[in-house]
C-alpha positions in Angstrom: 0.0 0.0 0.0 1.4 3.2 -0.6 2.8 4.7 2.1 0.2 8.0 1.8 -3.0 6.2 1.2 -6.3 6.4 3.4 -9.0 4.6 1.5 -7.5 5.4 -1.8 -3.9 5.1 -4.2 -1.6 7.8 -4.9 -0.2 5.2 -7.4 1.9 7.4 -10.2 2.7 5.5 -14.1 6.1 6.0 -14.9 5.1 8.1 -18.0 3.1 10.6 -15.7 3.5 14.1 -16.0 2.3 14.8 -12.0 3.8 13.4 -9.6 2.7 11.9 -6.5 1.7 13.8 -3.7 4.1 11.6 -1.7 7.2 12.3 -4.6 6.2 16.0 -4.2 6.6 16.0 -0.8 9.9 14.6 -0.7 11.0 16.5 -3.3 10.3 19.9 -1.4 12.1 17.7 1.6 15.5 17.6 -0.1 18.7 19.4 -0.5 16.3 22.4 -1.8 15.4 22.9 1.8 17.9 22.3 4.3 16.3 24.3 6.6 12.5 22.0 7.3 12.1 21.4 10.8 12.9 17.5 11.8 13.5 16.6 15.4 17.0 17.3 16.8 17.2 20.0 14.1 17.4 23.7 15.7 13.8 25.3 16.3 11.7 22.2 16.2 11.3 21.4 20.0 9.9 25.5 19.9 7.9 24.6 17.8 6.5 21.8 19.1 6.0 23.2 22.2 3.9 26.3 20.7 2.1 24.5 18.5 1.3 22.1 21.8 0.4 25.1 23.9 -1.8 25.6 20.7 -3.7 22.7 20.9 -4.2 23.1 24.5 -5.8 26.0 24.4 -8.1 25.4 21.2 -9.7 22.2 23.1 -9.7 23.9 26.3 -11.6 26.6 25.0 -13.5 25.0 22.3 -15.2 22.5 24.3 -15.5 24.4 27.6 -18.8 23.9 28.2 -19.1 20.1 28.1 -18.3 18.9 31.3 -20.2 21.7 32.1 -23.6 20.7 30.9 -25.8 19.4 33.5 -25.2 22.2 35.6 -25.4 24.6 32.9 -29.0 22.4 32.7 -30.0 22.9 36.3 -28.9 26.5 36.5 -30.5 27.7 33.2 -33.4 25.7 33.3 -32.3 23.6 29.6 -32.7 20.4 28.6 -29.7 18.1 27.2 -31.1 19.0 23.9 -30.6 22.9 24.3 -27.4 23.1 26.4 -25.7 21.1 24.1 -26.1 24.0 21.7 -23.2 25.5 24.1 -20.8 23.0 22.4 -22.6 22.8 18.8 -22.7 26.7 18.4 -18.8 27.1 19.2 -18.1 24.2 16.7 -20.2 24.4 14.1 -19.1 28.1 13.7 -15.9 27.0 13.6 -16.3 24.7 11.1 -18.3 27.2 8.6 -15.3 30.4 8.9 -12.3 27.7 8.8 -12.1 27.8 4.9 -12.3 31.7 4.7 -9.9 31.8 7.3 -7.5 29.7 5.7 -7.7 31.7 2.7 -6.9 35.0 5.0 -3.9 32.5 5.9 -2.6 31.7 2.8 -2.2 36.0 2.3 -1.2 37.1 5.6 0.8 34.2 6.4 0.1 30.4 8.8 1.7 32.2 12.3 0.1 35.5 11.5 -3.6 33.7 11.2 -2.6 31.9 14.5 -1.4 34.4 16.3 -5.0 36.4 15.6 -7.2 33.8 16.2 -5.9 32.5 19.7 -5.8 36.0 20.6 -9.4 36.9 19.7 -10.8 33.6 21.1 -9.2 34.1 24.5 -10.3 37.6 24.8 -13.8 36.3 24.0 -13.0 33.2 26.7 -13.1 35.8 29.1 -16.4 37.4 28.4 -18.3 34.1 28.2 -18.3 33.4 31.8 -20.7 36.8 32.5 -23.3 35.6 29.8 -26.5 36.9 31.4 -29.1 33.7 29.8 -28.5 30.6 27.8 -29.0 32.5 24.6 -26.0 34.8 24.8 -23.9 32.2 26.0 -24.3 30.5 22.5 -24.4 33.5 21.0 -21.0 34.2 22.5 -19.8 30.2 22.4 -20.2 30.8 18.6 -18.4 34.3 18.2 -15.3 32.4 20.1 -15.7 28.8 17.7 -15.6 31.8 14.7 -12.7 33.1 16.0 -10.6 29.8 16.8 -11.2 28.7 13.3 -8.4 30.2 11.8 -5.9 28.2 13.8 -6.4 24.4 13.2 -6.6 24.9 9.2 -3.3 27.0 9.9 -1.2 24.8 12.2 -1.8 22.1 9.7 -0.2 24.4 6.6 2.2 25.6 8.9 3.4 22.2 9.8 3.6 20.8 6.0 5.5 23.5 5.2 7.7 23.6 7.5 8.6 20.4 8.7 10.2 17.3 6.6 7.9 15.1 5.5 9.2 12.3 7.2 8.4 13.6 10.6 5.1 15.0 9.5 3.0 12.4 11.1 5.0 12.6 14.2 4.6 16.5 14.2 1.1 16.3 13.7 0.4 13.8 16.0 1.7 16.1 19.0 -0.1 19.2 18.1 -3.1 16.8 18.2 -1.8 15.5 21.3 -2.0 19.1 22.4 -5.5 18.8 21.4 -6.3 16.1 24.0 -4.2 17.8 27.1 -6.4 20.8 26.4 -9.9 18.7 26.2 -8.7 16.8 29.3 -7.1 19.4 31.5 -10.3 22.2 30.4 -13.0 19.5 31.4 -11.5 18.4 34.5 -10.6 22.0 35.8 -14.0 22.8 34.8 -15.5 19.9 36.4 -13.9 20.9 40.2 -14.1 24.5 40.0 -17.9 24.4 39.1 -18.5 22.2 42.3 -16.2 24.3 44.4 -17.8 27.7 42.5 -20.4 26.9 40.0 -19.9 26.9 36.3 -19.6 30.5 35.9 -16.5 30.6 37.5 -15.4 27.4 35.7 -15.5 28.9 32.3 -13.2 31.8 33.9 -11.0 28.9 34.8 -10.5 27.8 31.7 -10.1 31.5 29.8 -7.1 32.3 32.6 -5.5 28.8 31.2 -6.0 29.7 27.6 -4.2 33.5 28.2 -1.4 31.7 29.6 -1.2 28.9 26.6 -1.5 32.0 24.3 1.9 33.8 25.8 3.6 30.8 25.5 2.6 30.3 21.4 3.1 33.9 21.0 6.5 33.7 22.5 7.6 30.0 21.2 6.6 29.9 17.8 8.8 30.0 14.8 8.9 31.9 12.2 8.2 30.8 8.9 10.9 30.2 6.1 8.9 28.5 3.6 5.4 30.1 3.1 4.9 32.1 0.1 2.2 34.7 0.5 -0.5 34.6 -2.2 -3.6 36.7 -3.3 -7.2 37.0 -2.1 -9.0 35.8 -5.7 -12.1 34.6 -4.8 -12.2 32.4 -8.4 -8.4 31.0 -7.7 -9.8 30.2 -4.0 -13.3 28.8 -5.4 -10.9 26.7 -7.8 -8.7 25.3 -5.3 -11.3 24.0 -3.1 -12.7 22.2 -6.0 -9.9 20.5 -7.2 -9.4 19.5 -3.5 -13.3 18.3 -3.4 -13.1 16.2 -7.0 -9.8 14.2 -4.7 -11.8 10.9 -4.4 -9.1 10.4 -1.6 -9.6 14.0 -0.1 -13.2 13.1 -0.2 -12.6 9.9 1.7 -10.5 11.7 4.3 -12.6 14.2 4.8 -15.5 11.7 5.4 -13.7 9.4 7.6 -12.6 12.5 9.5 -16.5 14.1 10.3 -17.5 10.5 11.1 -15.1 9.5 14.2 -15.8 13.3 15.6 -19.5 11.9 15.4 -19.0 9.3 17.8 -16.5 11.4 19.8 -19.1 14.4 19.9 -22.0 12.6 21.1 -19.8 9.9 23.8 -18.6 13.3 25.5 -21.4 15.4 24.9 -23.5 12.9 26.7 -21.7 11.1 29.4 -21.9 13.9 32.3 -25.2 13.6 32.0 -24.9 9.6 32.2 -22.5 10.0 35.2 -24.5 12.4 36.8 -27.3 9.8 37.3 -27.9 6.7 38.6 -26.8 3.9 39.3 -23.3 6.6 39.0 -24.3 9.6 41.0 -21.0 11.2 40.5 -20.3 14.6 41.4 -19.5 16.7 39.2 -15.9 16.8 39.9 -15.9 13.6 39.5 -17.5 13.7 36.4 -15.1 16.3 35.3 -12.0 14.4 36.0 -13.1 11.4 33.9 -11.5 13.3 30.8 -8.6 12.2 32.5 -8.4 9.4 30.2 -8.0 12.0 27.4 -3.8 11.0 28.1 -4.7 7.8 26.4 -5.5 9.9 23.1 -2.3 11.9 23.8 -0.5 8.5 23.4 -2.3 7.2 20.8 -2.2 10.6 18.5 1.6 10.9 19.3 2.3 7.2 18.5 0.6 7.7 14.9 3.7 7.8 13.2 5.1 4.4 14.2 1.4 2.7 13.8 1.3 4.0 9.9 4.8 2.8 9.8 4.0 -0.6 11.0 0.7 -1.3 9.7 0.4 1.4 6.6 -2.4 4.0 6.7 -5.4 2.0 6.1 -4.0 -0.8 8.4 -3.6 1.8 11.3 -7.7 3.2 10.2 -9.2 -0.2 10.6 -7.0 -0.5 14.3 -8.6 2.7 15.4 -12.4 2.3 13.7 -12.2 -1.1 15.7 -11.1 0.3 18.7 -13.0 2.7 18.9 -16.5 0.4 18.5 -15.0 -2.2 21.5 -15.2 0.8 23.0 -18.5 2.0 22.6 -20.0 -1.7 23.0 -18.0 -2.2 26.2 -19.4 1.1 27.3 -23.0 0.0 27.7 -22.2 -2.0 30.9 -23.6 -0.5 34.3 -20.6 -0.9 35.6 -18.1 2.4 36.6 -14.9 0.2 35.5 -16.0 -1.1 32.2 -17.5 2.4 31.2 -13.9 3.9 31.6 -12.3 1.7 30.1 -15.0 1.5 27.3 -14.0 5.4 27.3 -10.3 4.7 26.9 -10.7 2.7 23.9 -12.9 5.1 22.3 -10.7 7.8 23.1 -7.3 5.9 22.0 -9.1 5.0 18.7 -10.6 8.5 17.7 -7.0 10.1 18.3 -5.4 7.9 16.4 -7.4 7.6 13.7 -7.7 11.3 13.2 -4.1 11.9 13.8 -3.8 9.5 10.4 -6.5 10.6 8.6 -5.4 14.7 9.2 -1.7 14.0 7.9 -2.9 12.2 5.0 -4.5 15.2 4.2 -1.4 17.3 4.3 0.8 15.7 2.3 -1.8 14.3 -0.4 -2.5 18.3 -1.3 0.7 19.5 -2.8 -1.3 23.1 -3.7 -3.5 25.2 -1.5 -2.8 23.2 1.5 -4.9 25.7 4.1 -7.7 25.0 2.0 -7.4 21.2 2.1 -6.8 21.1 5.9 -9.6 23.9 6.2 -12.0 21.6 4.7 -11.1 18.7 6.7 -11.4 20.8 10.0 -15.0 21.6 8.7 -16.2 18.2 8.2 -14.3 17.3 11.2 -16.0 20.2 13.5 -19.0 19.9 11.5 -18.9 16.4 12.9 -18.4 17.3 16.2 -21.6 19.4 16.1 -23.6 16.9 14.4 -22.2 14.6 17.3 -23.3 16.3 20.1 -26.5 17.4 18.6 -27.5 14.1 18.0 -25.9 12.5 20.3 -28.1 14.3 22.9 -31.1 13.7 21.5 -30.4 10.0 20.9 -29.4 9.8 24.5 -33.1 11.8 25.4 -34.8 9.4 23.3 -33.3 5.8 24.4 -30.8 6.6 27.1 -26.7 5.9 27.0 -28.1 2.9 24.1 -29.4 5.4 21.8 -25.9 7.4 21.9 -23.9 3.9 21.5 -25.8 3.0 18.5 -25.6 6.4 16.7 -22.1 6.3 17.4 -21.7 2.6 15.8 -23.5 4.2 12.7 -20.6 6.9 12.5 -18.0 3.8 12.8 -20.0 1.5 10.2 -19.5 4.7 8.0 -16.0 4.2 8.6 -14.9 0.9 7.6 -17.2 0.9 4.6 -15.2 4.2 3.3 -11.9 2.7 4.2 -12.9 -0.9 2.7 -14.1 1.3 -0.8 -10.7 2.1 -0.9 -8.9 -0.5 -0.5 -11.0 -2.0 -3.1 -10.2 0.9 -5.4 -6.7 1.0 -4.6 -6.3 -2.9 -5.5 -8.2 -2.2 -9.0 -5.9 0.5 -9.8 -3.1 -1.0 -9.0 -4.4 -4.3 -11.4 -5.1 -1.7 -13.6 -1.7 0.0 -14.2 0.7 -2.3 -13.8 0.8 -4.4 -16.7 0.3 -7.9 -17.2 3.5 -10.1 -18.3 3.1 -11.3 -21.8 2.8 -15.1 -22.6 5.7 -16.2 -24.5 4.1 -18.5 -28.1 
């Protein structure tokens, strides 16, 4: 399988004229740019620890309110349904300004873009905790999901550009990992402040944590040697984004990407409320500090690298899609111990697989990469609000079952993607290499 496939080839004939997005890549890796980030080269521990501080606070901030929302319930009089709208709002508004904001990227430059949007977000991070109803809260939740859009799409550009290909997956896989400290470390600091103080004072919790992750990028980061500003042409952008949609493999990625946020949008959208009732009756620090098991995803996203090595892209998919259902299935038990562990295999299987699935999509797009990492982020967030929408009312309809089985729907979607292409990459690999002529 080649080594950059997710559910498709990248096979290239010998008498092509384009070369592989994998030959591209390695090409812009060689003696034409001594200077790409690799690890134990100067600069990439900075930037690995900006872009972490990154992640941290994007989660952290992004899904503040989850832990959050049977209290936000009880104190704002909301059902599951309507407080989930707290999470929904920030992400789905994230996933509808990532593409314009990668396109403000790709002119004012990847560390620029970040630089704004963790700024903005935080500042916003500080108002939310002073929302007066359940209203303005999502009104501001979405303003601060807008805002943070700009940096996912960006960090992704910023990484394909500046870091050898070879330790792409690796670099990825940390600022994901990022991703999972600031999901954990937001929901559990949220989860004993608002029992000490109330959710109010949670939220300001996490916005004090996000100014300090902000200093750190601001003051870590890089600067860029190898982006190459471009124009704002709505027709060049328009024509990007459809050469990136017509990529059957794009497509695939982008798919399996909004899929495994599903099932993680609706399993942590919904299990406060789970926990929060019997036969759990946690408290709600308690409750908070089951996101501990977020450090499984840390390993799993940081260990993408050596899974792909081992087991090739689609091989490492259908370990984390299968994961990831044990998981959910194991989950259903009334037992504390087998729904955290049920929890730990979901989480190790959604972080891997999206740390696969998210570098596949950097180095298969050779041109307008902000564009192809913004459109993953939207089907990805766009997932995530589709998750916790549904996931809430699947979970008002039939209880912790009805949010299992929507999120074995999402994983179904999964392996019949990644088995589609397999298929597909078998047929055109029949297809192109010739067939050895029988002697007479």
């Amino acid at each position: 399988m080649p080594p950059a496939s997710t559910g498709a080839s990248t096979l290239t004939v010998a008498a092509s004229t384009q070369p592989s997005p994998v030959a591209a890549a390695a090409a812009t890796a060689g003696p034409a740019a001594p200077d790409r980030l690799e690890p134990g080269r100067p600069g990439y521990r900075r930037m690995s620890f900006a872009l972490f501080a990154a992640g941290v606070a994007t989660f952290a901030l992004l899904y503040s309110t989850q832990a959050l929302l049977p209290a936000v319930s009880a104190s704002l009089g909301a059902t599951a349904g309507q407080a989930s709208w707290t999470v929904s709002a920030a992400t789905g508004a994230l996933a509808l300004c990532v593409l314009p904001m990668s396109a403000l990227s790709e002119r004012f430059g990847r560390r620029q873009m970040m630089t704004a949007s963790l700024t903005v977000a935080v500042l916003v991070g500080l108002l939310v905790p002073f929302a007066p109803s359940l209203g303005w809260l999502i009104a501001l939740r979405a303003v601060q999901g807008a805002a943070l859009a700009g940096l996912p799409a960006s960090a992704m550009a910023y990484l394909a550009e500046e870091v050898r290909p070879k330790a792409l997956v690796a670099a990825i896989g940390l600022f994901v990992a990022g991703n999972s400290i600031g999901g954990m470390s937001g929901r559990i600091l949220t989860g004993w402040v608002a029992q000490l103080w109330g959710w109010r004072a949670a939220l300001g919790a996490v916005g004090l944590l996000a100014v300090a992750c902000a200093v750190v990028f601001h003051f870590m980061i890089p600067r860029a040697r190898h982006f190459t500003p471009g124009s704002l042409n709505p027709k060049a952008l328009a024509k990007t984004v459809g050469g990136h949609l017509a990529d059957p493999l794009l497509r695939r990625l982008y798919a399996i990407g909004a899929l495994f946020m599903t099932v993680f949008g609706a399993v942590y959208t919904v299990i406060g409320y789970r926990l929060v009732e019997a036969p759990f009756n946690l408290p709600q620090g308690i409750v908070g500090s089951i996101f501990l098991v977020y450090l499984v995803g840390t390993v799993s996203s940081a260990a993408a690298g050596k899974l792909v090595a081992r087991l090739g892209r689609r091989g490492a998919l259908y370990l984390a899609v299968s994961t990831t259902a044990a998981g959910l299935l194991l989950s259903l038990a009334d037992r504390l111990a087998a729904v955290l562990l049920g929890l730990v295999l979901i989480t190790a299987g959604f972080f891997a697989g999206h740390a696969v699935a998210s570098s596949s999509v950097s180095r298969t797009a050779t041109k307008g990469r902000a564009q192809a990492s913004a459109l993953y982020q939207s089907a990805y967030y766009l997932g995530s609000s589709a998750g916790g929408t549904l996931g809430a009312v699947a979970f008002h309809a039939g209880g912790w079952a009805g949010t299992v089985s929507l999120g074995l729907l999402a994983v179904l979607g999964v392996v019949s993607i990644t088995l589609y292409g397999t298929r597909a990459a078998r047929a055109e690999r029949r297809r192109l290499v010739p067939v050895a002529s029988v002697p007479n």
